[in-house]
N, C-alpha and C positions, 0 to 999 in steps of 0.2 A: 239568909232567906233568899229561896230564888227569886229573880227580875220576874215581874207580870209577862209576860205574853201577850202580843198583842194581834187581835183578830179583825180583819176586815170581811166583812158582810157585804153582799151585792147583789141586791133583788129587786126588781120592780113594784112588787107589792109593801109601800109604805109599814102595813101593817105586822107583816113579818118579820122585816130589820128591826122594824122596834121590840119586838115577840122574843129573836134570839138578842140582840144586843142585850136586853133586860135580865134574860135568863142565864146569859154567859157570863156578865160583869158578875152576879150572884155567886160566880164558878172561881172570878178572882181576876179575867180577864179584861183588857183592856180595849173596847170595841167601838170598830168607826166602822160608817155604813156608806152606801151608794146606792141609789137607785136606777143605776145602769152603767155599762162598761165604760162611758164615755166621763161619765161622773168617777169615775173611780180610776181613769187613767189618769185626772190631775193629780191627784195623790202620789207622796213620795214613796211608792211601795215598798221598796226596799224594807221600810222599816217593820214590816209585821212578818210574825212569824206562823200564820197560815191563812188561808182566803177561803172564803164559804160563797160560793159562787151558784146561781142559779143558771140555769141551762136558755132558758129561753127568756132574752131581753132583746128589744130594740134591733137598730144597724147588726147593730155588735154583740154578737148572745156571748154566752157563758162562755163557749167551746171554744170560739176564737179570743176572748180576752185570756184564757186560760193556754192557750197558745202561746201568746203575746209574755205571759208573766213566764213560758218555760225559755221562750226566745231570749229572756231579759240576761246577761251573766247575773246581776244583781239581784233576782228572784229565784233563778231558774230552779235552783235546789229547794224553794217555802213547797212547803203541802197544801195539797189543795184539795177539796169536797164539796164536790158538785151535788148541790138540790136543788129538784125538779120533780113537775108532774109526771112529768114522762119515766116509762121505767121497764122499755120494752125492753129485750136482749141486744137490739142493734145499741139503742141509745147507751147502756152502760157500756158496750163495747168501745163506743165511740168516746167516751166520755175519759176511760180508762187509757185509751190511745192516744189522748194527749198527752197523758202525764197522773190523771187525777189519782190522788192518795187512798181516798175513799168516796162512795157514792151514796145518798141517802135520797127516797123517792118520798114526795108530796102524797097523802099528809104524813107529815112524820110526830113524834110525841118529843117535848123538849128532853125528854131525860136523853132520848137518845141519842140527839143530837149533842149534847153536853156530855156523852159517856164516847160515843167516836171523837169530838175533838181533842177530848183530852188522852183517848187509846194513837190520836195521831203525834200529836206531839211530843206524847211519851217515849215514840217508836223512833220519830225523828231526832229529837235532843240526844236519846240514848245514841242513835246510831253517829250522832256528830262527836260524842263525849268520847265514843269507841276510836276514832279516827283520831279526834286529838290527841289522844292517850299516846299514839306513835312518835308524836312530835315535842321532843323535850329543850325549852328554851329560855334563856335569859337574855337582855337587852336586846344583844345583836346576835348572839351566840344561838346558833338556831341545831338541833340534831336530829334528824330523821333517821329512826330504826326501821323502817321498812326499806328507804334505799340505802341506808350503810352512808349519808349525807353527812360532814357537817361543814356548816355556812357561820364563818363571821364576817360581819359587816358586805354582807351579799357575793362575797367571793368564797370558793369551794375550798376547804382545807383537805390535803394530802394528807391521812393518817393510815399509819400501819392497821391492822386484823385489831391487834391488844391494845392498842391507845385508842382506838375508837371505844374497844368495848372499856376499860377503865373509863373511858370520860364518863362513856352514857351512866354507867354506876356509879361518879361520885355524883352526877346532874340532875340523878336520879332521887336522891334522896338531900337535897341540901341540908348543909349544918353536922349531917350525921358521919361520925369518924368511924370511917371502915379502917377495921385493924387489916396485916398483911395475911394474914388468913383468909378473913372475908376475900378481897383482892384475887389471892390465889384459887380460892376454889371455886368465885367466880367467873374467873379471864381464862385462867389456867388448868382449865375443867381436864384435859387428857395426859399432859406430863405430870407425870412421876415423879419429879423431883426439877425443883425450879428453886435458885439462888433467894432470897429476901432482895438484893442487891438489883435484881434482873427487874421489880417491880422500879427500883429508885430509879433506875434507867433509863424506863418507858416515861416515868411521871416528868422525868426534865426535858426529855424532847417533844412529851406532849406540852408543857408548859411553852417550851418556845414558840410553838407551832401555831397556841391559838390565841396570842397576843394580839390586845389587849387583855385576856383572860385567863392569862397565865397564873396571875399574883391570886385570884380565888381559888384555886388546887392550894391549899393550906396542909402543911404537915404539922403533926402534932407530933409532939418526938414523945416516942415509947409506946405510941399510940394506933396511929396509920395515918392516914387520911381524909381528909372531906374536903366538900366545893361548898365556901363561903361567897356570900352577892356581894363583892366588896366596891362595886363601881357601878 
């Protein structure tokens, strides 16, 4: 089951926070309130995964706390949806030139607001799920296929074209034994004729290379290979 979500509220009008908190927890959501940006900067923000911010509060309105959370490293990426009375063309300009995710103008109807949280969230988690999918990792043994990376124990390891791409394929699927077929037609995609041997090659100096994690490249004999978590 996915983890709650968790939403922070921040409006001046008492009556509201309690309106959405009530109607979002209904949604599955886990929701904490503030009645103003000063009330909501105690709060360890970091931990929610998007802010429903009203435009006009106090010292401190909307637009500058919503500044503040994109200035954060610790926020800077949560979503955020500004609600307010206001809903000129400057003011969603302006609101949108912070940062904001989406905009929703006073009055609004709860569905709707419980139909954009949850179209924001969806678009954000997806687009983090998309990003990590690049990054393939055990303990300390870290691989990034977008820069052709890989890190153990936060030092860069040296691998050839084929031993990177072997790792990423056996890292890629743990437990599961690619025969030397598999292997070859997927490292080996343009020659014509490549040894069985030329595979066992790559695999022992890949082995040495990213010790400690040598001994998880397991051969099965008659079989091929796979990456077992053995440490």
């Amino acid at each position: 089951m996915d983890e709650k979500k968790r939403v922070l509220v921040v409006d001046d009008e008492v009556d509201i926070c309690e309106i959405l908190k009530f109607n979002l927890e209904l949604e599955g959501y886990i929701v904490d309130t503030a009645n103003s940006s000063e009330e909501a900067m105690l709060l360890q923000l970091e931990q929610y995964d998007l802010f429903l911010l009203d435009i006009m509060m106090g010292e401190i309105s909307g637009l500058k706390f919503g500044k503040q959370i994109r200035q954060n490293p610790a926020t800077a990426q949560k979503p955020i949806i500004f609600i307010t009375a206001k809903d000129t063309e400057n003011d969603v300009i302006m609101g949108l030139s912070v940062g904001a995710d989406d905009y929703i103008s006073k009055p609004f109807s709860i569905k709707e607001v419980q139909l954009r949280v949850a179209a924001v969230l969806r678009r954000t988690f997806q687009g983090n799920k998309a990003e990590n999918e690049q990054i393939l990792s055990y303990n300390t043994l870290s691989i990034d296929l977008n820069k052709k990376l890989v890190i153990v124990d936060n030092i860069e390891i040296e691998l050839t074209k084929k031993e990177f791409e072997i790792l990423s394929l056996l890292v890629s699927k743990p437990k599961y034994v690619f025969s030397r077929e598999e292997i070859l037609k997927a490292v080996w995609t343009d020659e014509v004729c490549v040894l069985d041997r030329t595979i066992d090659v790559n695999i022992t100096r890949l082995r040495k290379k990213i010790e400690p994690y040598g001994k998880c490249i397991t051969t099965r004999l008659g079989y091929g290979y796979s990456f077992e978590k053995k440490l």
